[in-house]
N, C-alpha and C positions, 0 to 999 in steps of 0.2 A: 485499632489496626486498619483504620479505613483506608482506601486508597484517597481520598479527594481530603484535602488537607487544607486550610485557608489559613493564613499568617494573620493572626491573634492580637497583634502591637505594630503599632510604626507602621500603618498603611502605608502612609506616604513615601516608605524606604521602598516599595514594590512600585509605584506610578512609572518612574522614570524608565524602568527598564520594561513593564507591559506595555507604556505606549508606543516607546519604538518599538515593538515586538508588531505591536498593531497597524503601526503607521506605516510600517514595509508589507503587513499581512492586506491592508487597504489597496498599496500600489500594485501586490498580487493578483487581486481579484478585478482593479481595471484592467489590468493590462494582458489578463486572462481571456478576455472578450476581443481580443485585438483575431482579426479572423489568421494573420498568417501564423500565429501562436498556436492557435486552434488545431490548424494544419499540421501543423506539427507536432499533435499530443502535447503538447507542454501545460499542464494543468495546473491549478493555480497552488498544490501543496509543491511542486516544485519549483515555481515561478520564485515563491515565498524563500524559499529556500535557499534559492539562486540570488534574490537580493540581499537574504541576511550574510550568506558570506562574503555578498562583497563587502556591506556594511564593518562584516566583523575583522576586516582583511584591512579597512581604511581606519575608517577614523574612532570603531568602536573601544580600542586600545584606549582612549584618550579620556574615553565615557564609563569604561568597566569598571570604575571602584563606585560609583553611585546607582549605575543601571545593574548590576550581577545580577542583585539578589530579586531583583524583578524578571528578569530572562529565565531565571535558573525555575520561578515560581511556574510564568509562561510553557515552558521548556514541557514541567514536567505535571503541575496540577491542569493547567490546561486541556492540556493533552490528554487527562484521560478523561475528560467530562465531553472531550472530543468524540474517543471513541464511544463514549455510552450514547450520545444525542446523533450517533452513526444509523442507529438503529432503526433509526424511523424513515430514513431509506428502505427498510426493507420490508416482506409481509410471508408471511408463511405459504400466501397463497401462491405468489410466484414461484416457488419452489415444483408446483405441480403445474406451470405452465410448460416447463419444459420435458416431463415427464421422467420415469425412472433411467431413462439413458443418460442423460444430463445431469440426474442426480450422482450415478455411478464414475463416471466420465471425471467429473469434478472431484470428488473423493481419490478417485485413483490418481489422477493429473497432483492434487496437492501432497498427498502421502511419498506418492512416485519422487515427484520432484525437491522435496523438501528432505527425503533421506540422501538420494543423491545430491546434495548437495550438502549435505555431513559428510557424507563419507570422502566426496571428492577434495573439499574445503581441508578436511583435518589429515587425512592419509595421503592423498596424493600431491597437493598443493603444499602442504604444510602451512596452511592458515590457521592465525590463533578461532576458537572455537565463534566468537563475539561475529567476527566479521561474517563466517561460513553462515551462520546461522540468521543474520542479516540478511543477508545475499538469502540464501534460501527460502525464508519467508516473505522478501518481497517479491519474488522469480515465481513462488507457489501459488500466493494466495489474490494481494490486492496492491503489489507496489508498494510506493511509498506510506500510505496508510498503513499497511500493515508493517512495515518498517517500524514507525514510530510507536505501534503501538506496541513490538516487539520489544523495543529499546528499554522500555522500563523495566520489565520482565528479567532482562539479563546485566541490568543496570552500565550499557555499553556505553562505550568515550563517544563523546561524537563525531569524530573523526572516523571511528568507524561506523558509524552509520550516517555520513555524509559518504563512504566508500560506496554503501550499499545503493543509496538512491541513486547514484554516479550510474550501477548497471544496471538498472532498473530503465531509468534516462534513457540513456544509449540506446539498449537492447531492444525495449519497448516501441522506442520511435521508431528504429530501424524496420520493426513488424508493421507498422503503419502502412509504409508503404509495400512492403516483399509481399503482405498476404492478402491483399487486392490484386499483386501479380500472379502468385501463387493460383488464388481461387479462378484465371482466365486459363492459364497452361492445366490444370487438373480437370476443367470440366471435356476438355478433349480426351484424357488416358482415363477416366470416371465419371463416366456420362448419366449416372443414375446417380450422383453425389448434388444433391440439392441444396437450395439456398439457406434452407434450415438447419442441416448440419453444419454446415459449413459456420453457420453461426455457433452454434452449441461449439465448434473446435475453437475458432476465435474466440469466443468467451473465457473458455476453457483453459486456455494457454498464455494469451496476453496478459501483459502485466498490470497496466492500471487504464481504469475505468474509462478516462479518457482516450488511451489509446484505441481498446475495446470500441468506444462509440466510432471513433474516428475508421478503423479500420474494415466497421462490420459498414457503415454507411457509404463506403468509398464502392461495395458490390450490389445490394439493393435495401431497401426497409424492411425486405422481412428478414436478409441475415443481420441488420442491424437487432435487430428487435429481437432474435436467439440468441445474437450476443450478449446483449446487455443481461437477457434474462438468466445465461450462465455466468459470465461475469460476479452479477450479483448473490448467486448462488456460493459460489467462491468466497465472496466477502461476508458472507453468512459464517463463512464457517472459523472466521477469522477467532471468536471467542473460544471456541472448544480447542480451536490449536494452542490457544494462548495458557488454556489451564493444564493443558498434555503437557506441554514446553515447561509450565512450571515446575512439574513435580520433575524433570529431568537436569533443573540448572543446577541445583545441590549435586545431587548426583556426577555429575561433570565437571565440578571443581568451583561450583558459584559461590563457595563457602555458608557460613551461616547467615542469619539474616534476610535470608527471600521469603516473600510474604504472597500468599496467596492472589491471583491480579483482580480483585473483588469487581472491579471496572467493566472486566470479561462480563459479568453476570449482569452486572447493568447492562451492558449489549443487548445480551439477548432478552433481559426482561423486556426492554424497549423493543425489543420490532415483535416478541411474541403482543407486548401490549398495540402495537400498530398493525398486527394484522383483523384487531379487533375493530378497527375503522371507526374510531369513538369521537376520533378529532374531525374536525374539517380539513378539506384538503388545505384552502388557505392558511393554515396554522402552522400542519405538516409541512409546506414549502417552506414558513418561514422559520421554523426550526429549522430545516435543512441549510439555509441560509447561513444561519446564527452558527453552525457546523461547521460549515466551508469556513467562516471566518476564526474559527475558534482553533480551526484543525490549523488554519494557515498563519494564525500567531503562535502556535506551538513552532510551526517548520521555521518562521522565521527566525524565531529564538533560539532554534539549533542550530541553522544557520551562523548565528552572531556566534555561536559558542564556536565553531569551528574553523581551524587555522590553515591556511591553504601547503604552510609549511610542513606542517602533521600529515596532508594528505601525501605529500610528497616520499613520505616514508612506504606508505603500502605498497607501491610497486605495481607492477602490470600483474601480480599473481589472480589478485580480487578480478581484474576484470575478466582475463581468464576464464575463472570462474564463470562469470556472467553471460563469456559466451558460451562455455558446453552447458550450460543449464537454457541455454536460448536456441540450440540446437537438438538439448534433449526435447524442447515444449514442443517445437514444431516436426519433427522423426519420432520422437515416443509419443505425442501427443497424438500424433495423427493416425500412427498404429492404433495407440485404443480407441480412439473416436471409430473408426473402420472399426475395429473388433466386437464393440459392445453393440453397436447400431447395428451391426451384422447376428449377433446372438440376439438381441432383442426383435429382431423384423417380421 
């Protein structure tokens, strides 16, 4: 029953389609570095993603009876040896840099936002369950990272979770810029709201890591550096939603067949094993490294799975979605960051 599964015969049936998986995860992470990309949150598991659909939109129709069974391996073994070598990004210790408000703040912000977005998604939207839940986990926790790592969990088409990184995309960049305006018009009507909270909210509420950095660095280094360290805190918690979520897919109509996401547990084994600081940092980076790339031939390979045709069908409801859940981070978010910072002071 393991999650990490390796094809046993016919290596060579899987080459064709992991190296284009790679050879587009490759052109991700150049062209990640390009500075106006940067500026724009665009990080490299979206960049990834963005070239496999067009890949999969052009000429991979023409490739898919020899490459599948290699994307589908990429897609979905990759992927999770992604999230488990996630971990060593993180350390138990950062969790106490930012103290028990940031701890609270982050819990509340994911619970908060991640129910709203069932309830909105399936009663009011009338969105199938796959997509809300999408949408909600990459809006709560970590973006697109947590997206894919969702994906398995609910065993989603890709289409819907090429829906979900769409508002993540969007919504996220859009925070890029509004909350470096935001944080100049608020130190006027809250003049005791410092750079440190202000980062703990950014952390808090922004979608992925990159925009995080980009957004908390555009006000000064030290809301950069509350940012990242709630951010991270957020992406922490990404395993234990992952094994909530699972005992609730059955439940919900996933039918039989869902399996435990053992992956989750490797997560956290790995950053409890890296807060023990047993490696060298050199080592640590270059796992982190070997991560980016591993996460970004997974994206690209769901990308290639994904038809821009298919996307066509969701409709404006998903994004919808996307924005009252980007409305709720920044109004409910900033209620409880004010609320808890205020009981804890």
């Amino acid at each position: 029953m393991a999650e990490l599964t390796f094809p046993s015969s016919r290596p060579l049936r899987y080459g064709a389609g992991v190296g284009l998986a790679m050879l587009l995860a490759v052109i991700a992470l150049e062209a990640g570095d390009l500075p106006a990309l940067k500026t724009a949150g665009l990080g490299t598991l979206t960049l990834a993603m963005l070239l496999g659909i067009l890949a999969g939109n052009t000429f991979y129709n023409s490739v898919s009876a020899r490459c599948g069974a290699g994307v589908q391996f990429a897609k979905q073994q990759l992927l999770r040896l992604g999230i488990i070598l996630y971990g060593f990004r993180l350390t138990v210790q950062q969790i106490a840099d930012i103290g028990l408000s940031g701890v609270l703040t982050d819990v509340l912000m994911l619970t908060s936002t991640f129910l709203l977005a069932c309830w909105l998604g399936r009663r009011v939207l009338h969105l199938d369950r796959d997509t809300a839940w999408l949408i909600g986990a990459g809006s709560s926790i970590c973006g697109a990272a947590a997206i894919m790592a969702t994906e398995p969990v609910l065993k989603a088409e890709p289409q819907k979770v090429a829906v979900a990184v769409a508002t993540v995309v969007l919504f996220g960049t859009l925070g890029i810029f509004l909350y470096p305006l935001l944080w100049h018009e608020l130190t006027h009507l809250l003049p005791g709201l410092t750079a440190t909270q202000w980062g703990i909210f950014t952390g808090s509420t922004l979608h992925e890591v990159a925009q995080v950095v980009a957004a908390g660095h555009a006000v000064s280094a030290e809301t950069e550096n509350a940012a990242v360290i709630a951010k991270m805190l957020r992406v922490m918690m990404l395993a234990p939603f992952l094994m909530v979520l699972s005992r609730f897919v059955r439940s919900d109509g996933g039918g039989t067949g869902v399996r435990f996401p053992w992956f989750a547990l490797g997560f956290i084994g790995v950053a409890l094993f890296n807060s023990l600081h047993l490696l060298p940092p050199s080592l640590v980076d270059g796992l982190n490294q070997l991560d980016n790339f591993l996460l970004a031939v997974a994206m690209a390979a769901l990308g290639l799975t994904t038809q821009l045709s298919l996307l066509k069908k969701a409709g404006l409801k998903p994004l919808l979605l996307g924005l009252l859940l980007f409305v709720w981070l920044l109004l409910g978010g900033g209620t409880i960051n004010l609320a808890i910072q205020h009981l804890l002071a």
